[in-house]
C-alpha positions as CSV (number, residue, x, y, z in Angstrom):
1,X,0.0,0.0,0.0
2,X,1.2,3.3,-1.0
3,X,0.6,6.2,1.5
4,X,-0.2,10.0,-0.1
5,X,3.2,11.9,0.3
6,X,1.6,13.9,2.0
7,X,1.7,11.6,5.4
8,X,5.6,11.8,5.7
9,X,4.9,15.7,6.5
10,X,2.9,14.7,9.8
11,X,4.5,13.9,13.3
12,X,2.8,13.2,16.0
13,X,2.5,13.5,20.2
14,X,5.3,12.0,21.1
15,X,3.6,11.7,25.2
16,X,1.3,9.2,24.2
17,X,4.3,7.1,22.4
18,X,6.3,7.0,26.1
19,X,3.2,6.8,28.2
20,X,3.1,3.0,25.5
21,X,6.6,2.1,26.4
22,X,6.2,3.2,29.9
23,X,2.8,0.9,30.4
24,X,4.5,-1.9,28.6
25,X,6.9,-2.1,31.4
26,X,4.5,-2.0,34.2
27,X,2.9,-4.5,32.7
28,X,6.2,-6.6,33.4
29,X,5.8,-6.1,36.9
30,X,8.2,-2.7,37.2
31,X,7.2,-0.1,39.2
32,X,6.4,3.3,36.9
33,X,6.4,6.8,38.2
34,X,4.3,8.6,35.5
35,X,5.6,12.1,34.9
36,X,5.1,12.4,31.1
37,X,1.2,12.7,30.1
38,X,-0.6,16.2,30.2
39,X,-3.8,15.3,31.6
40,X,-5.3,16.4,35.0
41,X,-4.7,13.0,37.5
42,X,-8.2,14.3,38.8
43,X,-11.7,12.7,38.0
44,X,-14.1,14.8,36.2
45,X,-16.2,16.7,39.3
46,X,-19.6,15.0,39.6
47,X,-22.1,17.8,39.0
48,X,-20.5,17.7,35.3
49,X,-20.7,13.5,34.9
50,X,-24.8,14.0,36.5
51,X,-25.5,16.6,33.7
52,X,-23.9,14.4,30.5
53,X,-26.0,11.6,32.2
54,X,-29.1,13.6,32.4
55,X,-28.2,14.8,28.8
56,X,-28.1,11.5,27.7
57,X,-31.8,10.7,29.8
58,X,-33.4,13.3,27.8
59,X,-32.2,12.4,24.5
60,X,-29.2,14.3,23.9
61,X,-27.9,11.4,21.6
62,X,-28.6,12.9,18.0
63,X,-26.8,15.0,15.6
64,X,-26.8,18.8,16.6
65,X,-25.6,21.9,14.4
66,X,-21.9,21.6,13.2
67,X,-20.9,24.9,15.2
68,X,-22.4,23.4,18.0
69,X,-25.7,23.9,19.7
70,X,-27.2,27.0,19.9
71,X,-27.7,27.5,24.0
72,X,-24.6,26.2,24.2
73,X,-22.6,28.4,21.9
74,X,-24.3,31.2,23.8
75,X,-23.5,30.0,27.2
76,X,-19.6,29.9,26.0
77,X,-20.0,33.3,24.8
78,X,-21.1,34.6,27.8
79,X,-18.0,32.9,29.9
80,X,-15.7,33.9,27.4
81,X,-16.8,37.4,27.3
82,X,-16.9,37.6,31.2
83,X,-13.4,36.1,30.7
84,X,-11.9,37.8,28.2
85,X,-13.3,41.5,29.6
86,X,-15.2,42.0,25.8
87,X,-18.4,40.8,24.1
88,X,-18.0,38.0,22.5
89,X,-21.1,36.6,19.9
90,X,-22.3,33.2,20.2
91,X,-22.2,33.6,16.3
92,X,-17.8,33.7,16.5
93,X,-17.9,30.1,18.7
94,X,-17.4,27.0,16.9
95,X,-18.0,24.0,19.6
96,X,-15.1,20.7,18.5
97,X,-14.2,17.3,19.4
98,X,-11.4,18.5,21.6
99,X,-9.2,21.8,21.2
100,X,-6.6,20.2,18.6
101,X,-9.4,20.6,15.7
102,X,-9.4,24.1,16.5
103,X,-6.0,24.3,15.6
104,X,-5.7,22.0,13.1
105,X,-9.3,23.9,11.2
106,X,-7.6,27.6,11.9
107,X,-4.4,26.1,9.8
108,X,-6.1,24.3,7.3
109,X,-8.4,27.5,6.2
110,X,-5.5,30.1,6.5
111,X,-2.7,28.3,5.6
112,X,-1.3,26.2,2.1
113,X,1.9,26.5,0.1
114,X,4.3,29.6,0.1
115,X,2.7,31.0,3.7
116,X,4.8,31.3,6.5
117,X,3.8,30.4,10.2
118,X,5.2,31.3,13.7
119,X,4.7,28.8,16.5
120,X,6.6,28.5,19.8
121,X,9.9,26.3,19.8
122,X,10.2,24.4,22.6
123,X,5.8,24.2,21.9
124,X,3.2,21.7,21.7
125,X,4.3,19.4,18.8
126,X,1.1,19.6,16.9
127,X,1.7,22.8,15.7
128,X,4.4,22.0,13.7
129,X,3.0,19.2,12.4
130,X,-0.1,20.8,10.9
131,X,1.8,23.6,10.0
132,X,4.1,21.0,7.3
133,X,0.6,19.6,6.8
134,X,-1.3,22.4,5.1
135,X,1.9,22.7,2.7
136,X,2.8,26.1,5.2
137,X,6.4,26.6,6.2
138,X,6.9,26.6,10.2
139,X,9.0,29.5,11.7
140,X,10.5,28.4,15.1
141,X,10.0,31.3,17.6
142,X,12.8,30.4,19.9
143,X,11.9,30.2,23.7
144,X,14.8,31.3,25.8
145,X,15.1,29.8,29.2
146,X,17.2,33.0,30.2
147,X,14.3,34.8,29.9
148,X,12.1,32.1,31.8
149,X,11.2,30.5,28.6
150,X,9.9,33.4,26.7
151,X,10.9,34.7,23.1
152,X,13.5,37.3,22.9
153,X,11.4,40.8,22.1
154,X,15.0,41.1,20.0
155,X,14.2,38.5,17.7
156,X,10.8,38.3,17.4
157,X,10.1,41.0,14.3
158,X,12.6,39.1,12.0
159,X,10.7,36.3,12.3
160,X,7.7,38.3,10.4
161,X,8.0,38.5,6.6
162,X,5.7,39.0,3.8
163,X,4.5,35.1,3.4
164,X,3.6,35.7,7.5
165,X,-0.1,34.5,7.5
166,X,-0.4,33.0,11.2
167,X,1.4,33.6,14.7
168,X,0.9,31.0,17.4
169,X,1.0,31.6,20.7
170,X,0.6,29.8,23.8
171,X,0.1,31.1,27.7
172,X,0.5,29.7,29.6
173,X,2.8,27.5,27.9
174,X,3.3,23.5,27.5
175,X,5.9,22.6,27.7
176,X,7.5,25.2,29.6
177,X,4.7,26.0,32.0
178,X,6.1,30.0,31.2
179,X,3.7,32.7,31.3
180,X,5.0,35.4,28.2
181,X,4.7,38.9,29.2
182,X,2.6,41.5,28.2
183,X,4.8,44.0,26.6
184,X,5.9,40.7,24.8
185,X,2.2,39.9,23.5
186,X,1.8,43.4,22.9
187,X,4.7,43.5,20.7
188,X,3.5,40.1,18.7
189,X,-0.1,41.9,17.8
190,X,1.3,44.7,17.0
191,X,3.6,42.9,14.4
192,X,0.7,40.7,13.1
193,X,-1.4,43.5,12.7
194,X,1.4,45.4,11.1
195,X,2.3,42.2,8.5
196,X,-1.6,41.3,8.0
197,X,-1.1,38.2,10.1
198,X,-3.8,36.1,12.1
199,X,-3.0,35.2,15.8
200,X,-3.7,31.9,17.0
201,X,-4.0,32.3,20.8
202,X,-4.1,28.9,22.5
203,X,-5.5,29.2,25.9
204,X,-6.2,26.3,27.3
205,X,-4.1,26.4,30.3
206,X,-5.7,29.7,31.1
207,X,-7.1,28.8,34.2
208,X,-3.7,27.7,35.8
209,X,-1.9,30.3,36.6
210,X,0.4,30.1,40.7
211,X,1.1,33.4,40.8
212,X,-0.9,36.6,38.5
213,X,-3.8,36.0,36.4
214,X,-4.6,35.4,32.5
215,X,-3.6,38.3,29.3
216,X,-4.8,37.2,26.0
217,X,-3.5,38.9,23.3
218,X,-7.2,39.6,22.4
219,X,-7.1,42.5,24.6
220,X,-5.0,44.6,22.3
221,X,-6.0,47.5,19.6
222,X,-7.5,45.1,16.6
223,X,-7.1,42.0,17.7
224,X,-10.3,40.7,18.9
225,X,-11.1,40.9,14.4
226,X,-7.7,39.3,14.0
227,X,-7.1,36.5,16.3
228,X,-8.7,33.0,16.9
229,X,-8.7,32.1,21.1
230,X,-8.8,28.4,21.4
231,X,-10.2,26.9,24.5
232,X,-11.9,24.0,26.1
233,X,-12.3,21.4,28.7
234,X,-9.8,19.1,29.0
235,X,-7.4,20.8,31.2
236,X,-9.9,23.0,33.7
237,X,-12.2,20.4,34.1
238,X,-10.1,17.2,33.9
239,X,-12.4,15.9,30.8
240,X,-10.0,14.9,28.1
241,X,-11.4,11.8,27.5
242,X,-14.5,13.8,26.8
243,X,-13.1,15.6,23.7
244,X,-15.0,19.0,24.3
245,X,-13.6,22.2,22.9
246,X,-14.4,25.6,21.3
247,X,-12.8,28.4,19.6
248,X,-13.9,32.1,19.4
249,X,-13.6,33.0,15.5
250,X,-13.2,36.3,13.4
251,X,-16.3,36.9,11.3
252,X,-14.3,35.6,8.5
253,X,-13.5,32.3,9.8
254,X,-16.6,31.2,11.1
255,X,-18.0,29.8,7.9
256,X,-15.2,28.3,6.5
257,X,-14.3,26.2,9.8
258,X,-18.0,25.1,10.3
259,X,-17.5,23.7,6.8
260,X,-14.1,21.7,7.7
261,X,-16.6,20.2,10.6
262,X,-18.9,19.3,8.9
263,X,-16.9,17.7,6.3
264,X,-14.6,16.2,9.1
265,X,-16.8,15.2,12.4
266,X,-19.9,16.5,11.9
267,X,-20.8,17.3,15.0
268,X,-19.6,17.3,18.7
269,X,-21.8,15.0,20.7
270,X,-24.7,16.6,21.8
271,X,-24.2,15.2,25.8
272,X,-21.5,16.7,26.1
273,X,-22.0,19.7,24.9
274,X,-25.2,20.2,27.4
275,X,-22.4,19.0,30.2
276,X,-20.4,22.2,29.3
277,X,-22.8,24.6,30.7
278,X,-23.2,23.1,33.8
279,X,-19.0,23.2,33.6
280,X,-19.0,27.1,33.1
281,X,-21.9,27.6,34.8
282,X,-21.5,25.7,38.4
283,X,-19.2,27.4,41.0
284,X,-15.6,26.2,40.2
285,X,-14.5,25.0,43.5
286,X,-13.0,22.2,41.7
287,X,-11.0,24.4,39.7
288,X,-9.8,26.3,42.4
289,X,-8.7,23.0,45.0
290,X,-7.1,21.7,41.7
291,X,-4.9,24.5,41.0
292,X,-4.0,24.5,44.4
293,X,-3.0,21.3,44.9
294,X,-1.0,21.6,41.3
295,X,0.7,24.8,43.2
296,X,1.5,22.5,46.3
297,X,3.1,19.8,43.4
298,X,4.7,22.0,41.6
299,X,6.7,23.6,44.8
300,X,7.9,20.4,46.1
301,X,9.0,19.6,42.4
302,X,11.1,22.3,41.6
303,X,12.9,22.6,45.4
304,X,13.8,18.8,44.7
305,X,14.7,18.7,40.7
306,X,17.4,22.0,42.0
307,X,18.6,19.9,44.5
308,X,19.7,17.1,42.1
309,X,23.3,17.3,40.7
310,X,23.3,18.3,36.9
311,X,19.4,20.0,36.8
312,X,18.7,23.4,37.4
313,X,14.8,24.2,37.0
314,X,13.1,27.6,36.9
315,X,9.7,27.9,38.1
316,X,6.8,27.6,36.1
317,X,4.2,30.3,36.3
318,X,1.2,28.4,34.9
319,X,0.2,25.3,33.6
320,X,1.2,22.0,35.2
321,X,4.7,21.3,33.8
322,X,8.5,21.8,34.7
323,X,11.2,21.8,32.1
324,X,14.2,21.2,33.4
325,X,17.5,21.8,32.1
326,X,19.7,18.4,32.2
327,X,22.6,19.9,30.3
328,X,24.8,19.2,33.5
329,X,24.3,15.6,33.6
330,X,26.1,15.3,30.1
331,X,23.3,13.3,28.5
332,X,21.1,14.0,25.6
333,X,17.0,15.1,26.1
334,X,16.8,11.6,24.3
335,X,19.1,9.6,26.6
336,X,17.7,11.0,29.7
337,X,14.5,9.8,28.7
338,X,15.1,6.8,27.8
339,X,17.6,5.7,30.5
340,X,15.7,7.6,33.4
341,X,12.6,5.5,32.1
342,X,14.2,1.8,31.9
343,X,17.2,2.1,34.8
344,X,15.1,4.4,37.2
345,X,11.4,3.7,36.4
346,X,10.5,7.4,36.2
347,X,8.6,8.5,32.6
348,X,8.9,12.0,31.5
349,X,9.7,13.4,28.2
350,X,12.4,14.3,26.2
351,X,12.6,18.5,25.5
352,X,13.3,17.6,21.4
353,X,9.5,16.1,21.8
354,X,8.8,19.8,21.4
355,X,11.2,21.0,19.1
356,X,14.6,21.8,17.8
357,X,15.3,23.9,20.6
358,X,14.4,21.3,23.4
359,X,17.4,19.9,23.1
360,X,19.1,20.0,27.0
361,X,15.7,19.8,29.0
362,X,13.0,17.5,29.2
363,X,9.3,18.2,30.3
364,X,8.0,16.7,33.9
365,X,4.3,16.6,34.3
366,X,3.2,17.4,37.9
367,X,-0.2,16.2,37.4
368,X,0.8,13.1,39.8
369,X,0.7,12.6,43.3
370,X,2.9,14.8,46.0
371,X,4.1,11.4,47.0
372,X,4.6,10.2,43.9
373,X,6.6,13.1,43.0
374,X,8.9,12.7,45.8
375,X,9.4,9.5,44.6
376,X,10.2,10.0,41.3
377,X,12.6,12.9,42.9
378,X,14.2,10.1,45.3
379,X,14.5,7.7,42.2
380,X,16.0,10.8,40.0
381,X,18.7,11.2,42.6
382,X,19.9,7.9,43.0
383,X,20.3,7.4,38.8
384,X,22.3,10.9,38.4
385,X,24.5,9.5,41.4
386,X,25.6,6.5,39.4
387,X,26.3,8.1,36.2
């Protein structure tokens, strides 16, 4: 069988690839400290599973518009624009099977051979893969870890040319868990506007943030016309499994996405979108303990990973991931990995997972345990001692 060409041009998630290989040995009987998926460890808060249920009682179990149900389109509207500190239309949401379709949509209408796009490098490795996808050329927007993992405001405007049709950015960030700054995001709207670029804003760590709260880029002169916010779910409310996101579109973009939906999923199911407003709706105590206890996790993390000889870690501002430098242990991202996995039992993943400039650091989820995190710390220790 002969693939289209066009399949050598897409990667994939390399976390779900180690989270294999990492299962495959607890199924030999090791013991596996799981550091390398980017899921919430919580379960889904009950008020959200009793809503889907009674969803499904009253016959929520049919096809609904592509864009999503009406009520529900509004009721994200009305978050987003209590969120976002601007009215937002239901008419701008598009409702997905996930937030990666909101993404991979944005590309596939704005982007095809001969454009130019720029995506954070260390970044969530689907970007790049869509990006070589649509037949687009991917710009690496290099994230500096002297400057807590953030691009250089020196280097960002000669990444803009005249084949610039899409920025990318993502804050809080995986893998980095970095928050970029304002004057920064200020600076990248102000070049897309200036180059006739669309922003991509991918928000869906937007509710963890340890210390300050959430900028979008939106929030700038222009940019609520030129910008896509992707959002949903997965993260906030521990529901990945239930493949629930959204996206607030320009004008523009609304029609042409709804038609890669319908030509793609049709629909999101119908249950779960009802279960989203009781999500935004409800009081967010579960939001709040989670974060808190992903603040408690991520403390004890980085204290221990700058106690170990050859790692120095920064401390993330959001999200719920460390990324460690190991360039003092003399090993590759790759080798660290791989060894740390198979000689230590500890599963994390290698920094090149999210690009060329990955290389010397490796991401550590913290969505584990606080004792389980100590003992992937105490494990940690005793490999680097026997290198």
């Amino acid at each position: 069988m002969k693939l289209a060409s066009r399949m050598s041009l897409l990667g994939t998630e390399t976390a779900f690839e180690v989270l294999a290989r990492a299962k495959a040995l607890e199924a030999q009987g090791r013991s596996i400290v799981f550091l390398g998926i980017g899921e919430p460890d919580f379960d889904t808060p009950e008020h959200i599973i009793n809503a889907a249920k009674d969803a499904l009682d009253s016959g929520y179990t049919h096809y609904t518009p592509s864009p999503g149900l009406a009520e529900v389109r509004a009721c994200i509207a009305a978050d987003m624009s209590v969120r976002q500190g601007y009215e937002i239309s239901a008419n701008n949401v598009v409702i997905t099977p996930g937030a990666k379709p909101i993404m991979f949509f944005t590309i596939l209408a704005l982007c095809e051979g001969g454009d130019e796009v720029i995506y954070p490098n260390p970044g969530f490795p689907i970007y790049e893969s869509m990006i070589r996808f649509s037949g687009a050329t991917p710009v690496p927007m290099p994230l500096r870890e002297e400057l807590d993992y953030n691009p250089d405001p020196a280097e960002i405007e000669k990444l803009f040319s005249s084949k610039t049709k899409l920025v990318i950015v993502n804050s809080p960030n995986n893998p980095c868990g970095s928050v970029m700054p304002e004057s920064t995001l200020e600076l990248i709207a102000r070049l897309a506007a200036k180059n006739g670029a669309v922003v991509l804003s991918d928000e869906i760590y937007k509710d963890f943030y340890y210390e300050g709260q959430h900028t979008s880029i939106t929030k700038f002169p222009g940019m609520t016309g030129n910008s896509v916010i992707l959002d949903g779910l997965s993260k906030s409310y521990a529901m990945t499994g239930w493949r629930v996101g959204y996206g607030v579109f320009p004008d523009e973009l609304v029609e042409p996405v709804t038609r890669l939906v319908t030509n793609s999923v049709s629909c999101t199911p119908a249950f779960g979108q009802m279960a989203t407003m009781v999500a935004l709706t409800a009081p967010q105590d579960s939001v709040t303990s989670m974060v808190a206890e992903f603040k408690l996790r991520r403390d004890i993390l980085v204290e221990g990973l700058n106690k170990l000889p050859g790692i120095s870690c920064p401390t993330p501002l959001g999200a719920f991931y460390a990324f460690p430098s190991i360039k003092g242990t003399g090993l590759t991202s790759q080798e660290f990995e791989q060894r740390l996995l198979n000689e230590a039992g500890v599963s994390l993943i290698s920094g090149t997972s999210f690009g060329e400039y990955g290389q010397g650091y490796v991401r550590i989820s913290f969505a584990n345990s606080q004792e389980n995190i100590r003992e992937a710390l105490r494990r940690m220790d005793s490999f680097l001692a026997g290198l």
